[in-house]
C-alpha positions in Angstrom: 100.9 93.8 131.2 104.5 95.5 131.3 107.6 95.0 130.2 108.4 92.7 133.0 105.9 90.1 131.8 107.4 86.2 132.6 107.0 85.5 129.0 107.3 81.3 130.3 104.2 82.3 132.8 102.1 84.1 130.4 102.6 80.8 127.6 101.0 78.7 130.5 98.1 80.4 130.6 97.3 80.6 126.9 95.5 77.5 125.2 96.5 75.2 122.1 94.8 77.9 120.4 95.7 80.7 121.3 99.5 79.4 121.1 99.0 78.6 117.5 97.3 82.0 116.9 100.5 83.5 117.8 102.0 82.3 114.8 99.5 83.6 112.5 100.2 86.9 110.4 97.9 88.8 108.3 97.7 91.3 106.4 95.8 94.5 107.7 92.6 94.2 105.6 91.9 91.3 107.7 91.2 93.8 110.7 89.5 96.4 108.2 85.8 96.2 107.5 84.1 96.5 104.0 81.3 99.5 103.4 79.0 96.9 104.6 80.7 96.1 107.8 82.1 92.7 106.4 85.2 90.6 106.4 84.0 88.2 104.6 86.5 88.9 101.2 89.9 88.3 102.7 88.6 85.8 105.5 87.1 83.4 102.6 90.5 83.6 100.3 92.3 82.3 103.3 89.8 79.7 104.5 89.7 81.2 108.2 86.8 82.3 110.5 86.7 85.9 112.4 87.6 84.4 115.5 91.1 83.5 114.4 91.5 87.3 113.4 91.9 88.2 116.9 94.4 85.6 118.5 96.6 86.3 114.9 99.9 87.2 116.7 101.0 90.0 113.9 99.9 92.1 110.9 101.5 92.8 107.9 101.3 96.7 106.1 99.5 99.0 107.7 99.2 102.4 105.5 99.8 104.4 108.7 99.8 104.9 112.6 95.6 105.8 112.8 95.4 102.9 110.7 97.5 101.0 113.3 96.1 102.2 116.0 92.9 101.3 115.2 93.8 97.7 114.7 95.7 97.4 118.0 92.7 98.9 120.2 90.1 96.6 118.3 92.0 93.8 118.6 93.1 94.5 122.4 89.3 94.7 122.7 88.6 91.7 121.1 91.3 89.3 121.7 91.0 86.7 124.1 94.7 87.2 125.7 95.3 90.7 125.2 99.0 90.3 124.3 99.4 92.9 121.6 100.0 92.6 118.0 103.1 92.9 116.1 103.3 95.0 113.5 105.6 94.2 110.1 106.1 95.7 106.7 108.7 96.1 104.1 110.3 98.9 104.5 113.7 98.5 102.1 115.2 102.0 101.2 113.4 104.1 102.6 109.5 104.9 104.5 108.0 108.0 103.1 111.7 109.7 102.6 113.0 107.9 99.9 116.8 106.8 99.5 118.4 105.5 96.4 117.4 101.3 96.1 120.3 99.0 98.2 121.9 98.3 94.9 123.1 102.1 94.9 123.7 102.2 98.5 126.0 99.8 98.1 128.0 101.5 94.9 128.6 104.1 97.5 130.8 101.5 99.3 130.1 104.1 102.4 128.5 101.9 105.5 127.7 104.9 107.0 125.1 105.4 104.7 123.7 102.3 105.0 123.3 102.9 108.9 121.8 106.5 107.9 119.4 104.7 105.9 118.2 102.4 108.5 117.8 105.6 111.0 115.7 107.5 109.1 113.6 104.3 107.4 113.2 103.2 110.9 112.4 106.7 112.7 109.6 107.3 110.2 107.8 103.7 110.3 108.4 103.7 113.8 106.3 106.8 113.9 103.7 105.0 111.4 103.1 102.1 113.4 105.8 99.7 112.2 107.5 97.5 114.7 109.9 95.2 111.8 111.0 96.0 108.6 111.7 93.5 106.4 115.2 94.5 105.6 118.0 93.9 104.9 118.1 91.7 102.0 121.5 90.0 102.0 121.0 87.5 99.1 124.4 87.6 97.2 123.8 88.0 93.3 125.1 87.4 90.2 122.8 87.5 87.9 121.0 91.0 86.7 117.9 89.3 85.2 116.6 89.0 88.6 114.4 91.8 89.6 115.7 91.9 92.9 119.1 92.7 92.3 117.5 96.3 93.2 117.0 95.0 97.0 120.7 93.5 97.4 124.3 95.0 97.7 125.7 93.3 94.7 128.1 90.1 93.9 130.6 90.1 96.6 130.1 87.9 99.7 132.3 90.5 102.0 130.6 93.5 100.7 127.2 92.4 101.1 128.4 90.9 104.9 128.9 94.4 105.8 126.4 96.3 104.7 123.5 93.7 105.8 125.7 94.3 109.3 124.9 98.2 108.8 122.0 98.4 107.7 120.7 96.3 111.2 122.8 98.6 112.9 120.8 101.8 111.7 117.2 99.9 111.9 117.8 99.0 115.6 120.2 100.4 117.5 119.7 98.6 120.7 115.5 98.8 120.5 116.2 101.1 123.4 114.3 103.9 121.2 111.1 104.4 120.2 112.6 105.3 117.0 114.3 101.9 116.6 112.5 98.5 115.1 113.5 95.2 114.5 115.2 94.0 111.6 114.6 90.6 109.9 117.2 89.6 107.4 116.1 87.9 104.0 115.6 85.7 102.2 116.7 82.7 104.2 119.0 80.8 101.9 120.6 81.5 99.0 117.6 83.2 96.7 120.1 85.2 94.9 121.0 82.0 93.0 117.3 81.5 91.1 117.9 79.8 87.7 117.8 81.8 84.7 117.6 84.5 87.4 113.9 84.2 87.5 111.6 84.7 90.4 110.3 82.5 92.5 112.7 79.6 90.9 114.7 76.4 91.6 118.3 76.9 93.6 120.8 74.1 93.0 124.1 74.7 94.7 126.4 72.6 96.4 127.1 72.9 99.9 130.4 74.6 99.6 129.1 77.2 97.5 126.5 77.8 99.9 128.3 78.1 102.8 131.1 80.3 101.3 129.3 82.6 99.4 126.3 82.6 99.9 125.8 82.2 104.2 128.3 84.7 105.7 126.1 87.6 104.6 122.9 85.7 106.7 125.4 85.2 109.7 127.1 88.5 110.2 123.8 89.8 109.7 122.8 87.8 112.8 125.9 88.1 114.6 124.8 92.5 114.7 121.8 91.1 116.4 118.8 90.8 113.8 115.8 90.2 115.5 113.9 87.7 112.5 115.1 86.0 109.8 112.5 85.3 106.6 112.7 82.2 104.5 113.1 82.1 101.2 110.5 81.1 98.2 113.2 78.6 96.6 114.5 75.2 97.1 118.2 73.9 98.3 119.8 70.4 97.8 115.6 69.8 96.3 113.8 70.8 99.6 111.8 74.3 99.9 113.8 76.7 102.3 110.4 77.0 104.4 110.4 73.3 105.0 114.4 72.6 105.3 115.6 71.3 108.7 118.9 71.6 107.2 118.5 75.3 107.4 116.5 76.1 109.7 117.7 73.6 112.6 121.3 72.6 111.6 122.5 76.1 109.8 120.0 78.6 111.7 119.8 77.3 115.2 122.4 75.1 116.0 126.0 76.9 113.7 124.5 80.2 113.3 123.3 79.9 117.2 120.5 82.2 116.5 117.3 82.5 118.6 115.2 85.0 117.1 112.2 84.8 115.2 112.0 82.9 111.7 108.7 84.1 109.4 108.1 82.7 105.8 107.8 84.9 103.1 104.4 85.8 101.7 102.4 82.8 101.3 106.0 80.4 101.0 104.6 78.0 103.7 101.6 76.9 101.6 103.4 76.6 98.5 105.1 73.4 100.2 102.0 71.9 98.9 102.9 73.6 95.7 106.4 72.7 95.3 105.6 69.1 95.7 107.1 67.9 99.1 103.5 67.7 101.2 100.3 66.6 100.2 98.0 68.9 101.8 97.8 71.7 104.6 98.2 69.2 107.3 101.7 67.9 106.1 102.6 71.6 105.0 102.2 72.3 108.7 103.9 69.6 109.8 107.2 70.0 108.0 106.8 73.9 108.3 106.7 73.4 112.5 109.0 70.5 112.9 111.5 72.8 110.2 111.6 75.5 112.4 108.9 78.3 110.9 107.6 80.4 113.8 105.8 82.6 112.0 103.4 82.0 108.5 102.9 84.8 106.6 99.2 85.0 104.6 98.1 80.9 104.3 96.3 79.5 106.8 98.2 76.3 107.2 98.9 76.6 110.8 95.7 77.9 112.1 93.5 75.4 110.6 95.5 72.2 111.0 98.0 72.4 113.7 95.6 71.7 116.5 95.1 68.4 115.3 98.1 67.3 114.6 99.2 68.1 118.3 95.9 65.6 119.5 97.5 63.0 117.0 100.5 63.1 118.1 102.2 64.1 114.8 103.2 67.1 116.6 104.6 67.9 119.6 103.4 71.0 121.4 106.8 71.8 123.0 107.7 73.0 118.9 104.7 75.3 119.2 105.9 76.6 122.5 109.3 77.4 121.5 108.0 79.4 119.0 105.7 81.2 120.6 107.8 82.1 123.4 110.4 83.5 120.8 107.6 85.7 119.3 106.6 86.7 123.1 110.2 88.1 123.6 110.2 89.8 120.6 107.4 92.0 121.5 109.1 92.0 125.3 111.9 93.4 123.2 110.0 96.0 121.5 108.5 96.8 125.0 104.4 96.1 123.4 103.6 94.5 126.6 104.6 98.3 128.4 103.0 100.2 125.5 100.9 98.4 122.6 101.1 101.5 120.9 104.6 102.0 120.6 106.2 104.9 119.1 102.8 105.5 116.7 102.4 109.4 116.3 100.7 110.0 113.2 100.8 113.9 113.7 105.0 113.8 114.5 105.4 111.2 111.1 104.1 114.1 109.1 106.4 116.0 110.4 109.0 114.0 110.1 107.7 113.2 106.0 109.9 114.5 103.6 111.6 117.0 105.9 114.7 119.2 105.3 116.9 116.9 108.0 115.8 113.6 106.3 115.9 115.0 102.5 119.3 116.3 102.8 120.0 112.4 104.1 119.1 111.2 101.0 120.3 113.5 98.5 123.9 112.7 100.4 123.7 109.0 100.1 122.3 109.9 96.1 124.8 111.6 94.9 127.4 109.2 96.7 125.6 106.0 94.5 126.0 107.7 91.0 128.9 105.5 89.1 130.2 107.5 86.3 131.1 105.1 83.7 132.5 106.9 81.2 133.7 110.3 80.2 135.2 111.7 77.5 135.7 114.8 78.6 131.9 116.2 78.2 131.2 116.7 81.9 131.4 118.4 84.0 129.2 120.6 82.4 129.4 124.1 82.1 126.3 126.4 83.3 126.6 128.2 80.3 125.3 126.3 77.9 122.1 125.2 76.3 120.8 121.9 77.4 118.7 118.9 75.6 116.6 116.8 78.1 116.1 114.2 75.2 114.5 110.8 76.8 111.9 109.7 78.6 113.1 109.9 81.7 114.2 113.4 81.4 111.1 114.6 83.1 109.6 111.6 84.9 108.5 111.6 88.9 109.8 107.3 88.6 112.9 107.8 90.5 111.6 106.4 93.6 112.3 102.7 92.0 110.7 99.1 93.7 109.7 99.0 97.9 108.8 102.4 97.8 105.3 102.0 98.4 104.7 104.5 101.1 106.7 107.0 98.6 104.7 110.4 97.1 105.9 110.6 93.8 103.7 113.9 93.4 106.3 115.4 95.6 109.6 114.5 93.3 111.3 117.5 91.3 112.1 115.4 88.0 115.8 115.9 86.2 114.4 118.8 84.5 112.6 121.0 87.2 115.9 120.2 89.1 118.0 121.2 86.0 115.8 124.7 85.4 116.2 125.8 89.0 120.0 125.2 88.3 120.4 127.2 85.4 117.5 128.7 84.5 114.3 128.1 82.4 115.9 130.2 79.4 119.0 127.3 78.8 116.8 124.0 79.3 114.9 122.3 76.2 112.9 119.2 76.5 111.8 116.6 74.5 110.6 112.6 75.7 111.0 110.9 72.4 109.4 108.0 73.4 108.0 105.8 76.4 110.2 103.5 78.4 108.5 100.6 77.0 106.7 100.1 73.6 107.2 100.4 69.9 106.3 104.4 69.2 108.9 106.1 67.4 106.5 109.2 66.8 108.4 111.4 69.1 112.1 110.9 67.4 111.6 113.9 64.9 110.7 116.5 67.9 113.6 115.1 69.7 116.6 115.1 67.1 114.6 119.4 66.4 115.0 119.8 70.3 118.7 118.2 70.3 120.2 120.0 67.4 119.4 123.7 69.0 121.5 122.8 71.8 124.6 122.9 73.2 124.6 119.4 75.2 122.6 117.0 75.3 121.4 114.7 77.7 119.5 111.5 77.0 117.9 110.0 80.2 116.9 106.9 79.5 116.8 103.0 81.8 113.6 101.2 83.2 110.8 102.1 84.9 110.2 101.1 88.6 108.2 97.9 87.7 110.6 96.3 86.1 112.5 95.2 89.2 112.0 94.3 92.4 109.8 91.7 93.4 108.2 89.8 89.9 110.4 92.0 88.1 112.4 89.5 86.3 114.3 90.5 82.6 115.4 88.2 80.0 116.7 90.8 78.3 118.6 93.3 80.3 118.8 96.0 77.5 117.1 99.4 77.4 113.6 98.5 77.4 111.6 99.8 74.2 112.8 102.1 71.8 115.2 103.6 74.0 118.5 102.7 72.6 116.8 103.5 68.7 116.2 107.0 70.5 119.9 107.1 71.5 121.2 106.4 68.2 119.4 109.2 66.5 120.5 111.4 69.1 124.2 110.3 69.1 124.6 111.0 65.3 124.7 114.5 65.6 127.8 114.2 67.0 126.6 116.9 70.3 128.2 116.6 73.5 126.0 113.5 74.8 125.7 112.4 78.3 123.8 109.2 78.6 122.1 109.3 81.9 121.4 105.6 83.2 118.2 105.1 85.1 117.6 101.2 86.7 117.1 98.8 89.3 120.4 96.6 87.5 123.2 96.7 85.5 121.8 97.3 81.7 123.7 95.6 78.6 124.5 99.0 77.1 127.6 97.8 75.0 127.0 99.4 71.6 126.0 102.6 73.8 129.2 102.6 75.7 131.2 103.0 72.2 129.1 105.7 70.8 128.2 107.7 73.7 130.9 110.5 75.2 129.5 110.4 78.6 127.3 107.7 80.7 126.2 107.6 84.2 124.2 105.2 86.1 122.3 107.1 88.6 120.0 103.7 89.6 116.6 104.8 91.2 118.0 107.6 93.3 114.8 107.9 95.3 112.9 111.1 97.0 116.4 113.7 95.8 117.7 111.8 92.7 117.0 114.9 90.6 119.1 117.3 92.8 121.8 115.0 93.4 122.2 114.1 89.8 122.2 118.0 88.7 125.0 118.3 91.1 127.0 115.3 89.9 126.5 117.2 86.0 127.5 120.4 87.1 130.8 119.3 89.0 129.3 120.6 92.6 129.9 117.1 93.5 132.8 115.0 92.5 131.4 111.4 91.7 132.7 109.1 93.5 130.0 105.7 93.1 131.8 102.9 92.2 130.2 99.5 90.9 129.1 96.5 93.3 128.0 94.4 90.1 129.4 94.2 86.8 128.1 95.4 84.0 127.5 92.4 81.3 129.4 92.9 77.7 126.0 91.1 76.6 123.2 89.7 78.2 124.5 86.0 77.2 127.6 85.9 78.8 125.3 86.1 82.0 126.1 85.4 85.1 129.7 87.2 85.1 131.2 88.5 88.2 134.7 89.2 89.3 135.2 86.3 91.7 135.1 83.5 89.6 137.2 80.2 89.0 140.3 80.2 86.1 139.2 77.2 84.6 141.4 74.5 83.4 142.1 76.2 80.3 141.7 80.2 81.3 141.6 83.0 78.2 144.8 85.1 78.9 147.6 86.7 76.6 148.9 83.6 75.6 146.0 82.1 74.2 144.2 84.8 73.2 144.4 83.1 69.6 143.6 79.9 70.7 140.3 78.0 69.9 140.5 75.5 72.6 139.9 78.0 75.8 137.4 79.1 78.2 136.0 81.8 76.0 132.5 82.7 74.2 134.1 83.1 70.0 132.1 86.1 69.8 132.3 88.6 72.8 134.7 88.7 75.6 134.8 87.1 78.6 135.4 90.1 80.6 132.3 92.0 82.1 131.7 95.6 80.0 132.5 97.4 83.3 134.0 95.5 86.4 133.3 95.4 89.9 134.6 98.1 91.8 135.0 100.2 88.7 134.0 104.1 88.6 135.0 107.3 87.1 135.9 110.6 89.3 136.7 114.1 87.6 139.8 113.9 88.9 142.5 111.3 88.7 144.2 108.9 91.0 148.3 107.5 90.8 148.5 104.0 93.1 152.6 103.8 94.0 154.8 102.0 96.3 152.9 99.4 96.9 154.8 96.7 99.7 154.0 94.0 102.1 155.7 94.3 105.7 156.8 90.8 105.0 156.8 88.1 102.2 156.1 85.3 105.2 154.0 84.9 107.9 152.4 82.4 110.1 148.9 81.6 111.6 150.0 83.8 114.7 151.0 86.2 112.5 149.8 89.5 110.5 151.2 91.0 107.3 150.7 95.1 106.6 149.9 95.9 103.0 151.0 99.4 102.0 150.3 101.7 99.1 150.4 105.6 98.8 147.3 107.0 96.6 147.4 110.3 94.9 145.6 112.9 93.9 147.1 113.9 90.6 144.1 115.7 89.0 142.7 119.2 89.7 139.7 118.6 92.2 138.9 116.8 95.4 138.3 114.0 95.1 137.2 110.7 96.9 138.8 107.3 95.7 137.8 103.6 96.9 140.8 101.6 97.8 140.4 98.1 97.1 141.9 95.4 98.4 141.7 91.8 97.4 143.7 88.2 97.8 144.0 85.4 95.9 144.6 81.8 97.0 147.0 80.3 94.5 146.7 76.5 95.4 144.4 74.9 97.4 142.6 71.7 98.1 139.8 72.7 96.0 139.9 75.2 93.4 140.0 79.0 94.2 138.6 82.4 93.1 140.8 84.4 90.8 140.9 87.2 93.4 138.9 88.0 96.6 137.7 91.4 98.3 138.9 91.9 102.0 138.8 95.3 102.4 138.5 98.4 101.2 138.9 102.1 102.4 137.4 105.3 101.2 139.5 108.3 101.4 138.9 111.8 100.0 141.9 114.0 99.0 143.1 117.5 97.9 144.2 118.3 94.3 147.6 116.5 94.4 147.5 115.4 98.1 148.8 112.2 99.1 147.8 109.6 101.8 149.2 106.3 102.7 146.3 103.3 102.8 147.2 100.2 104.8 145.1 96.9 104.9 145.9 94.0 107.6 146.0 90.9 106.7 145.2 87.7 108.9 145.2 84.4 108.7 141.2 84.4 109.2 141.5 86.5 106.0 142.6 83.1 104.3 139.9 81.0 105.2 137.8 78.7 103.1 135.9 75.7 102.7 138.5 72.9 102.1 137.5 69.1 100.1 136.4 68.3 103.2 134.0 71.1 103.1 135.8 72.4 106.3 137.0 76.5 107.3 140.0 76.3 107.5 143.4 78.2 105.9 146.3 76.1 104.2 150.1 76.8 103.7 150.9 78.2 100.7 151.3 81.1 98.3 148.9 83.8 97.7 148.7 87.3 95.7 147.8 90.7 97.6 146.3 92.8 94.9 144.9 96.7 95.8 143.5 99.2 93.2 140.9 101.1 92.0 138.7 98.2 91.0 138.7 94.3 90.3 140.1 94.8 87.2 142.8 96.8 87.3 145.3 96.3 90.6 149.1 96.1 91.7 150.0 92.2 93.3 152.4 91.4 95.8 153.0 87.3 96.6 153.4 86.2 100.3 153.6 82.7 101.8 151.9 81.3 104.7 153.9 79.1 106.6 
């Protein structure tokens, strides 16, 4: 076969069978035999026989191209139609050359990095034997307890609508390179919204929440030209996404006009049964088909049932055929039918592993992500003085954080090792204190003996990997442990602290925040995150991170974000004394730190801020103005923000919205004027009638250096 196979020919000449094979994918033990020459493990969990192994249309994780390889000859060998296999994994921040989780990425607020991340994820599981990576994840959240915050961009529907579109740019170019793969964009709809922010739970939104916030990250995705699109584990308006027409058909196919491939999540078709909505495998495949799932990942639904319910009639076979045929063109896409063996070169992947062009690609995008949250005039830090390393992630190899699987954490140079090769052995102490989790307070004494020797101190503290990411859910969002005990043991000596955040969320560190001098949240900064961070300390890099999710004032006051409603009876000056208001009686409403917000070591002055015009019409186009300076003593770069606010509409509106924003790096008191465009697409949303569409009236343009804290303007649209 070659890359000019008739995909409509070769369907033809494939039987019932061999169709539905096509929509089978399993993971790669299936094709690896025991020490006894046996499948029997994996083939009896999922209720299939051998035979179906080898007209299964895709695989899911190999460990490496010879591992790859492998498969693909014996299955070329074996298969009946000899159209080769796809093969898939989750590859999320990174292959072997780790970069900082999405979460970070996105406190960079620089697409470029997310495109750079996409390159050099792609180029090295390209090179491994990967043809899809199941990335991005788009899912808008607001809640920190869920563990996969760590996989998203943050809260903000426009923010995470542009870096989903980056991050498909840098996985796939145009597939025109070996060094490209496919992109499938997750979790298909709305998983960001779990109750309780727990895995795997219930999602009850009403369709104009859905479509406004939580879709337009999915389509702009899709618009850049994502190849797949994965359902989601969770329910909307009470049906499981993987068995939703409503999705699927009248969102996916027929607004969102896509025609790619759509795969469940891991084992998300089954769990229809599960869930409640089917009584057994047969009617799981039968609402999974006739919903629009092309491809089930890890049950056996499909295979074992879908035969039959073509000869009844309960199925029609053109469904089958309409998926198979967008799986076909897939792999015509990845040319598979030219070369089966695409772009696998195990010896080149080692080479490409961890090298100095792909290292120095993530220690850029690291040291971009770290958000300095507060500083009271402890850092930068002089490379004179003595240090502490208090904590116990002061000299820990767990920067790598969730989805890095395929990452070496033998090969990471810890905050310490990173901090000795900056100043020397002679000026660095270290002491852990105590583990990330559990009750031991054993190692306090040593530390607070360590600590009081030195000049400085920092306490690196935050999770460890496992507690995000997939499963990783948190009702309490704290410092796990006896962290924060540590912290306050450490604090009372009154040393020059810097609190040193390590985490796959946003922690409730408010009673931290008033005693510590200095905190930064450096996330999981992946494969570099030591060297990056010792540059951020020492001033060689001017932070410059600023946040994509608030930071809660307390983990009850969860979920709080920066786009909400006012309420009927909003908090503000007025009322601040009143009991009747929107307001929890014992801790603000506001977020601890906002969205958007982020220290630099130098300062920024926002003036003459103007509109070109208080009026405009749908034809029209207002400029929004304002000069930005650079009134502090370094370079530095500063994230302009720009947001709008509706002030009367049909339904009720945000209290501000982000529409842009603009990065721009200046000179010790250099000036630059930032402009921002605004249309009347800009002023869109979903009316009472649950229609797009913009209304006359008055809105607020509002720029500065986060959420909380801009300059307004009012303008009219006619």
């Amino acid at each position: 076969m070659n890359k000019e196979v008739d995909i409509n020919e070769l369907l033809k000449e494939l039987s019932l069978s061999e169709k539905i094979g096509q929509l089978q994918q399993l993971a790669s033990q299936f094709y690896i035999k025991d020490s006894e020459g046996e499948l029997t493990g994996p083939l009896k969990d999922l209720g299939i026989s051998e035979e179906k192994i080898w007209v299964s249309g895709s695989v899911l994780g190999v460990k490496d191209a010879e591992e790859a390889r492998r498969i693909q000859d014996k299955y070329l060998d074996k298969s009946s139609t000899k159209i080769p296999l796809l093969f898939m994994a989750d590859i999320i921040h990174g292959y072997r050359t780790i970069f900082p989780i999405p979460l970070a990425i996105g406190c960079t607020w620089n697409l470029d990095n997310a495109v750079l991340c996409g390159q050099v994820s792609a180029k090295e599981a390209a090179l491994s034997g990967v043809h899809v990576t199941f990335s991005p994840m788009v899912d808008l959240v607001r809640d920190p307890r869920w563990g996969r915050v760590m996989e998203s961009t943050g809260e903000d529907t426009y923010l995470n609508s542009v870096f989903g579109k980056a991050f498909v740019e840098g996985y796939q170019g145009d597939l025109s390179s070996n060094y490209n793969i496919a992109s499938c964009v997750k979790h298909f709809a709305a998983y960001g919204a779990v109750e309780a922010g727990r895995e795997y739970n219930t999602v009850d939104l009403s369709d104009r929440q859905l479509k406004e916030y939580y879709l337009p990250s999915y389509k702009a995705s899709i618009d850049e030209g994502a190849k797949m699109v994965m359902t989601s584990f969770n329910t909307i308006h009470g049906v499981p996404a993987s068995g939703s027409k409503y999705l699927m058909q009248d969102i996916l196919r027929d607004n969102f006009q896509f025609d790619g491939v759509v795969i469940s999540d891991w084992g998300a078709v089954g769990e229809l049964q599960v869930h409640g909505v089917a009584a057994d495998d047969e009617e799981v495949a039968e609402k999974a088909i006739s919903a629009g799932v092309d491809v089930e990942m890890m049950t056996s639904c499909y295979i074992n049932n879908l035969e039959n319910l073509v000869k009844e009639g309960r199925v029609q076979e053109e469904l089958i055929d309409e998926a198979v045929l967008r799986i076909l063109q897939l792999k015509k896409d990845l040319g598979l039918f030219s070369d089966p063996y695409r772009g696998m070169d195990g010896d080149k992947a080692k080479q490409m592993f961890m090298c100095n062009e792909h290292k120095e690609a993530v220690r850029k995008v690291a040291r971009e992500s770290i958000v300095l949250l507060k500083n009271d005039n402890v850092l930068p830090l002089s490379k004179d003085k003595k240090i502490a390393v208090i904590g116990p992630k002061g000299d820990s190899t767990d920067l790598l954080g969730g989805w890095s699987w395929q990452g070496r954490k033998e090969k990471i140079t810890t905050l310490k090792e990173n901090l000795i090769n900056e100043i020397g052995n002679n000026l660095i102490s270290y002491a852990k204190g105590c583990d990330v989790n559990g009750h031991d307070e054993s190692g306090f004494e040593e530390a607070v003996n360590v600590a009081k020797e030195a000049d400085v101190v920092i306490l690196a503290l935050g999770e460890s990997s496992e507690m995000s990411g997939e499963g990783g859910s948190r009702a309490y969002i704290g410092l796990p442990g006896v962290q924060e005990r540590l912290a306050e043991e450490i604090l009372r000596l009154n040393k020059p602290t810097v609190v040193l955040l390590f985490s796959g969320r946003p922690l409730e560190i408010t009673n931290l925040s008033k005693k510590a001098p200095a905190i930064i949240e450096a996330w999981f900064p992946g494969t570099e995150g030591g060297s990056a961070i010792t540059e951020v300390l020492y001033g060689d890099f001017n932070p410059s991170g600023r946040l994509t999710t608030s930071f809660p004032y307390a983990t009850g006051q969860i979920p709080v974000y920066y786009n909400s409603y006012n309420t009927g009876r909003p908090k503000t000056a007025n009322t601040a004394e009143t009991r009747y208001v929107s307001q929890f009686i014992d801790i603000p409403n506001e977020p601890l730190y906002p969205f958007g917000y982020g220290l630099s070591y130098t300062q920024f002055q926002y003036k003459d801020f103007t509109l070109s015009s208080d009026k405009m019409t749908k034809d029209d186009k207002i400029t929004a103005s304002v000069t930005v300076k650079n009134i502090g003593d370094r370079k530095g770069t500063e994230t302009v923000q720009f947001y709008i606010r509706d002030l009367v509409g049909s339904t009720v509106r945000p209290v501000k919205e982000l529409k842009g924003f603009k990065r721009i790096e200046l000179e010790p008191q250099e000036e630059s004027k930032v402009e921002f465009v605004i249309t009347e697409e800009m002023l869109r949303y979903y009316n009472i009638d649950c229609e797009l569409v913009s209304e006359p009236g008055d809105f607020h343009a509002m720029v500065g250096c986060n959420s909380a804290d801009t300059y307004t303007k009012k303008f009219t649209l006619l």
